[in-house]
C-alpha positions as CSV (number, residue, x, y, z in Angstrom):
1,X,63.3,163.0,178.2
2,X,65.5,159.6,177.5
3,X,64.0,159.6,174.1
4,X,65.5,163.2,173.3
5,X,68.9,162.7,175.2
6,X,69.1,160.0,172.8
7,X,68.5,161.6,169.3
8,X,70.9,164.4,170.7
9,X,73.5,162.3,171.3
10,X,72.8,160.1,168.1
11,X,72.9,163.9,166.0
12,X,76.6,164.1,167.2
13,X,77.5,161.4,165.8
14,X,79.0,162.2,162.2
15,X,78.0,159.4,160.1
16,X,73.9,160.0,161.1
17,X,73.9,163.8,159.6
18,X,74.6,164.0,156.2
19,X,76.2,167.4,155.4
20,X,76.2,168.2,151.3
21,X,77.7,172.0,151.8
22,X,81.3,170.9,151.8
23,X,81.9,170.9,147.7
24,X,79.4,173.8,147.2
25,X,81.9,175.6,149.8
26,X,84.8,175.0,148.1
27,X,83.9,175.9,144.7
28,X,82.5,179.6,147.0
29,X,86.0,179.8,148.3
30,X,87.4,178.9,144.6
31,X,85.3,181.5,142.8
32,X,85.9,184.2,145.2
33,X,90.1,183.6,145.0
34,X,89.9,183.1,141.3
35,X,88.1,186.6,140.9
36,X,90.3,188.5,143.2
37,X,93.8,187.3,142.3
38,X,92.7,186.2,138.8
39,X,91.6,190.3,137.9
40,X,94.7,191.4,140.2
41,X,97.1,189.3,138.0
42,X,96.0,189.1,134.7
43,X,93.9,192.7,134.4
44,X,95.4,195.3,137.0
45,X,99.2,194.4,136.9
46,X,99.6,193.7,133.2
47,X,97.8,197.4,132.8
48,X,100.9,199.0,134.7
49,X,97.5,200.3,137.3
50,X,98.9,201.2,141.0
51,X,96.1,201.7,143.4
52,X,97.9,204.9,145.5
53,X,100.8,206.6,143.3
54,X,103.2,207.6,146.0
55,X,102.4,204.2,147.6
56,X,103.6,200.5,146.9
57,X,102.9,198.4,143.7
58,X,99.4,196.8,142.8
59,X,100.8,193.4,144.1
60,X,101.8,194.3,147.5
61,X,98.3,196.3,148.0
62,X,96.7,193.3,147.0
63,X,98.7,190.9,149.2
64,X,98.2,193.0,152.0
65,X,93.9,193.0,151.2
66,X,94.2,189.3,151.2
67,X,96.2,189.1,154.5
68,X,94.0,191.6,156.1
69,X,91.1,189.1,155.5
70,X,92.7,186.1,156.8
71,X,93.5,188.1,159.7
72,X,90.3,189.4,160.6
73,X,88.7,185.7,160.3
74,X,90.7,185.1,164.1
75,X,88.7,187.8,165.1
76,X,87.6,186.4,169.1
77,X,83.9,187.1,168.4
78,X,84.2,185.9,164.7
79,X,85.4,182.1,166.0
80,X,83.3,182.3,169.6
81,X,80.1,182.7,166.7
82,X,81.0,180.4,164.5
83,X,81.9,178.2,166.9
84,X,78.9,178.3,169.4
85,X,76.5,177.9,166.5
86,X,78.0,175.0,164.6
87,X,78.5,173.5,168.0
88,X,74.3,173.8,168.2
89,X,73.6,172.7,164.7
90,X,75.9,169.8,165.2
91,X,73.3,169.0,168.8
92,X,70.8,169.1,166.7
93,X,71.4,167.4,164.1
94,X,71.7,170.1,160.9
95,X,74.3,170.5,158.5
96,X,77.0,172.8,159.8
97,X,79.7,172.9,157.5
98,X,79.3,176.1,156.0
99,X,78.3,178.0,159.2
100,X,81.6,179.9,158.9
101,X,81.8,180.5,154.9
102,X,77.9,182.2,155.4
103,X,79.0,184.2,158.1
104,X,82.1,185.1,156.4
105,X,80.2,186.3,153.3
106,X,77.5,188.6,155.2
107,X,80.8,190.2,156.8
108,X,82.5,190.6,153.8
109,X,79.0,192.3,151.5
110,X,79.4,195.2,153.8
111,X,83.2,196.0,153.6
112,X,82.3,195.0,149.3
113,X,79.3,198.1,149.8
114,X,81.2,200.5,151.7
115,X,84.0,200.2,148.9
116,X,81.5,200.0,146.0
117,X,80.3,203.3,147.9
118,X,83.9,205.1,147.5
119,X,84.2,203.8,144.1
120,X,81.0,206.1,143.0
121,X,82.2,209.0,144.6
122,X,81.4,209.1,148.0
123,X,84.2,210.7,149.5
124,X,83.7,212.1,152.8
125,X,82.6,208.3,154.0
126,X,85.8,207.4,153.4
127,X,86.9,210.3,155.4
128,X,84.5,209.1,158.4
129,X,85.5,205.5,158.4
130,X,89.2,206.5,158.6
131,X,88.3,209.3,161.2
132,X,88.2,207.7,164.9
133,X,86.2,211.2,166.1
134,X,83.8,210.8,163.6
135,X,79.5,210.9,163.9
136,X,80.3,207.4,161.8
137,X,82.5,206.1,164.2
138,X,79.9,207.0,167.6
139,X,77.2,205.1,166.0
140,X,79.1,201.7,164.5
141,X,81.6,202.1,168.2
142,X,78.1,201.0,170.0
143,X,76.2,199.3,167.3
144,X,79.2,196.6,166.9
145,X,80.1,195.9,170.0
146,X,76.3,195.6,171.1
147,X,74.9,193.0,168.2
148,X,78.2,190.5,168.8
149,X,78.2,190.4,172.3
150,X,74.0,189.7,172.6
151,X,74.2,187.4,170.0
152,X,77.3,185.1,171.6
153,X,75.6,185.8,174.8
154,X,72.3,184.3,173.3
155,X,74.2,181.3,171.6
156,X,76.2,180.8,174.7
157,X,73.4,180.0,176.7
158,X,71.7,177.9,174.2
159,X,74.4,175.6,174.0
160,X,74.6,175.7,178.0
161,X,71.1,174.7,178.4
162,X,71.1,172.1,175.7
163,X,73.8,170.3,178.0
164,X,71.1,169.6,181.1
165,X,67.5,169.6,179.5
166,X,65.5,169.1,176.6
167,X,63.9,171.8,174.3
168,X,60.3,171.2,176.0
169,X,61.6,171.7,179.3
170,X,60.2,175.1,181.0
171,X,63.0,178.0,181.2
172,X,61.8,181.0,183.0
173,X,60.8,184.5,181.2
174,X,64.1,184.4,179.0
175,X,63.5,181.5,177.3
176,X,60.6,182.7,174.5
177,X,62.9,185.0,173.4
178,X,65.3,182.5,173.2
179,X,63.5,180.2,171.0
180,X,62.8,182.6,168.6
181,X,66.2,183.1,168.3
182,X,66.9,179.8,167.2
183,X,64.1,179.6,165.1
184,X,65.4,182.7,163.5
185,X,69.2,181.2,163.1
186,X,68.1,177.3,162.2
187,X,70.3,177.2,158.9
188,X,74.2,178.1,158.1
189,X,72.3,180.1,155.5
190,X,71.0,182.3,158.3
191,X,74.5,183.1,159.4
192,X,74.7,185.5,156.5
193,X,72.7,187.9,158.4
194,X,74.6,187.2,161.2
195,X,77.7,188.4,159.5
196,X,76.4,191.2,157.8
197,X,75.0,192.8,161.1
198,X,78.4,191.7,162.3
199,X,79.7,193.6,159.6
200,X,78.4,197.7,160.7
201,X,80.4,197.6,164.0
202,X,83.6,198.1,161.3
203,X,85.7,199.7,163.8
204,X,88.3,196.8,163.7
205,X,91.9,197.6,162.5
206,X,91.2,195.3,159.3
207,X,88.7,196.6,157.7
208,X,89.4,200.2,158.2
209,X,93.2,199.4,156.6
210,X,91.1,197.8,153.7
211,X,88.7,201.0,153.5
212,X,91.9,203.2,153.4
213,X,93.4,200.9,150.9
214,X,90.5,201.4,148.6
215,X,90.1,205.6,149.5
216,X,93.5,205.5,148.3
217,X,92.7,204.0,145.0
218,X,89.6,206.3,144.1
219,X,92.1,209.2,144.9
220,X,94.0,207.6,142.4
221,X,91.8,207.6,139.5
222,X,91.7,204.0,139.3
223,X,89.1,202.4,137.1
224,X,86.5,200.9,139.7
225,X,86.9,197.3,138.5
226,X,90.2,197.8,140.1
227,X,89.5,199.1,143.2
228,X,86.8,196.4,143.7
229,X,89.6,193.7,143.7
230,X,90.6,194.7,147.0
231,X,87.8,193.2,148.9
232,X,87.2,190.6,146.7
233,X,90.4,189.5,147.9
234,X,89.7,190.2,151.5
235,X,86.6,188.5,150.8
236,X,88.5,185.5,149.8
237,X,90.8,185.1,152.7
238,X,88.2,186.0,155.3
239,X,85.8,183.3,154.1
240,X,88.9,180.4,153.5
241,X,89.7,180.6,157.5
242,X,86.4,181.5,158.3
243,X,84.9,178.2,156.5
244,X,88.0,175.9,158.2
245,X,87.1,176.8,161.0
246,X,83.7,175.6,160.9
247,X,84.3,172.7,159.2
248,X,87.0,171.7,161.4
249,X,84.9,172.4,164.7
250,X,82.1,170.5,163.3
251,X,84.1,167.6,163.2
252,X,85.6,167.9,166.7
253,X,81.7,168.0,168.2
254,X,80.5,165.6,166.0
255,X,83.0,163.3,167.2
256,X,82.2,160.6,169.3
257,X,84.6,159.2,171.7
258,X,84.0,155.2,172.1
259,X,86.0,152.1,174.0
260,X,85.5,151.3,177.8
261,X,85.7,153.9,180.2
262,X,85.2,157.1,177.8
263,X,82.3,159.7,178.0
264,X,80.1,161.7,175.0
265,X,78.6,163.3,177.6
266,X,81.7,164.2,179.7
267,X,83.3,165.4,176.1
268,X,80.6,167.3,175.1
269,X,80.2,168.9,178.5
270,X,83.7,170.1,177.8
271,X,83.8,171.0,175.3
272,X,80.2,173.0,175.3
273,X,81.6,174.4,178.4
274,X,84.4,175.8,177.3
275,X,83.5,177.0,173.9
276,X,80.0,178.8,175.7
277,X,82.3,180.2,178.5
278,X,84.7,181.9,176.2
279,X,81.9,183.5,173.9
280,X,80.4,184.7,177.0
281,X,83.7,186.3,178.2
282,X,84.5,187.9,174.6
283,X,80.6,189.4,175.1
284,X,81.0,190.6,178.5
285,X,84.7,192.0,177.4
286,X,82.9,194.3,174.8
287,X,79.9,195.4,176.6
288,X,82.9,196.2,179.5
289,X,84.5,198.5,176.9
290,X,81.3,200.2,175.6
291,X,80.5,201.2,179.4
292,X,84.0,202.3,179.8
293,X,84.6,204.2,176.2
294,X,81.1,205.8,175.4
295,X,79.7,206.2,179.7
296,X,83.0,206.8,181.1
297,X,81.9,203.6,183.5
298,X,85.3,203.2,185.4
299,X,86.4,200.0,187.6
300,X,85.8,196.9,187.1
301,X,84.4,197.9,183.6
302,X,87.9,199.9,182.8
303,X,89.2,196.3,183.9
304,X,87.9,193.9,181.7
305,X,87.3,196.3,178.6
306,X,90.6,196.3,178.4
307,X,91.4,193.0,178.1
308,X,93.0,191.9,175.3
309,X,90.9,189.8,173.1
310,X,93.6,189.9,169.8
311,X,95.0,186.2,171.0
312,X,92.1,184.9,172.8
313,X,90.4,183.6,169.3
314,X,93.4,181.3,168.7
315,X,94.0,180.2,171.9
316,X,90.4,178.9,172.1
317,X,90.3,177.3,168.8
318,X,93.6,176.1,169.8
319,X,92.6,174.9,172.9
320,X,89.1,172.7,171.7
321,X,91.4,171.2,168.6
322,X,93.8,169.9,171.7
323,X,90.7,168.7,173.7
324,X,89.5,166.6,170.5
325,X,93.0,165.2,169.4
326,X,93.4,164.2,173.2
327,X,90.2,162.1,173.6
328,X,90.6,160.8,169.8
329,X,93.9,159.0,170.7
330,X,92.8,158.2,174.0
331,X,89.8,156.5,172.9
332,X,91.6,154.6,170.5
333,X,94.1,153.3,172.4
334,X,90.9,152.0,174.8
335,X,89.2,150.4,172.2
336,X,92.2,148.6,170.8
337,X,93.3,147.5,174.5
């Protein structure tokens, strides 16, 4: 038991795990933003192409593709993912660097698909994924809001149990299904499938402005290459937040707070605690509003489904970044007292 508390605390510790993603992240991130602005400027402007002719001009649908990406990166069960599992890669002592920029791709193949499938002629499921009443809608509503929330209440507990016993330690019924979660999700690379199962509960205001976008376009006559640079782009700005987010949060749990009178485990207690409790809220929020919206389940449920979960991504990032800057100056100023 001391022997594991020990490696955990050691794998926290930034200089013991090396991490190589970083640079093969950034040329991803590089790639992606030179394709999507790169054919937008340079092929689809200069060619006079406008992707809706009654609408605005091929910049301005493109700016807004790439803003509709970085937005849905602050999704609250986006960050409470990507942040409960690079927390437990970071415990364990795995790279977790590119947690985010694998999740954010697996998200982004599925918008890429659905537009690919509007771009070869599939109109009417462009006409359900713009339709709220649609037999499209029914299945993704539940399908969505299900996967997210078991998986963050999965990870959640995880990181909980990590806190107060080691892996060998017995943990009721639950438990074997919980290990072969983690044996299934072991690797950033993992997260992809994460992301793309993420990815068919597309019933967020992002993607289905970026599905209209493109429906637009194939209306339009415009040439496919075209049309595909609309979630290339949201591609791009989904996976550059998406990435720094998981890179940052890596660095706040890898951190280790040192001079007299300052706690890892207290600060990893924290922020664990925090990080597990907010993914679990975000899960139970959405489960809430499935009860409520497909069962008709009414109090408490009607309640907390409709609690508003558009802020509560930045807040908690916000709030863990505070945590971290906090005990870093504090523990400096111990050690240099």
């Amino acid at each position: 038991m001391m022997r594991e508390n020990t490696i955990r605390e050691g794998a926290v510790d930034s200089g013991t795990v090396r991490d190589p993603g970083g640079p093969w992240a950034v040329a991803v991130i590089v790639t992606l933003h030179l394709v999507g602005w790169g054919l937008l400027l340079a092929a689809v402007i200069p060619s006079g192409i406008t992707y809706d002719s009654t609408g605005p001009a091929a910049l301005a649908v493109g700016v807004s593709a790439y803003a509709l990406g970085l937005r849905h990166a602050f999704d609250a069960d986006h960050i409470a993912a990507i942040d409960n599992t690079t927390r437990r890669f970071v415990d364990r002592g795995k790279p977790a660097s590119t947690v985010g920029l694998w999740f954010s791709l697996g998200h982004s193949s599925v918008v890429f698909l659905l537009c690919l499938a509007l771009v070869v002629g599939l109109g009417a499921l462009g006409r359900a994924v713009t339709d709220n009443d649609s037999s499209l809608h029914e299945v993704t509503g539940v399908w969505g809001p299900l996967v997210s929330s078991v998986f963050l209440l999965v990870i959640a507990a995880v990181n909980l149990r990590s806190l107060g016993s080691s892996d060998s330690a017995p943990g009721g019924l639950v438990w074997p299904v919980v290990r072969r979660f983690e044996r299934a999700v072991d690797r950033p690379t993992r997260m992809y499938a994460v992301g793309f199962a993420f990815g068919f509960g597309f019933d967020t205001a992002t993607e289905i402005g970026l599905l209209a976008l493109a429906g637009s376009a194939t209306l339009g006559a415009v040439p496919w290459w075209a049309v595909l640079t609309l979630p290339a782009l949201f591609a791009a700005g989904m996976s550059l937040l998406d990435t720094v987010q998981g890179a940052v949060m890596r660095r706040a749990y890898s951190f280790s707070p040192g001079g007299p009178g300052t706690s890892l485990m207290s600060y990893r207690a924290l922020m664990t605690g925090v990080s597990a409790a907010v993914a679990s809220f975000i899960a139970i929020v959405q489960l809430s509003s499935l009860a409520n919206e497909q069962w008709g389940w009414a109090g408490p449920f009607a309640w907390l489904g409709g609690a508003d979960l558009e802020r509560l991504g930045f807040a908690m990032t916000g709030f863990l970044l505070a945590v971290w800057a906090a005990v870093s100056v504090v523990s400096r100023r111990r050690a240099m007292s």
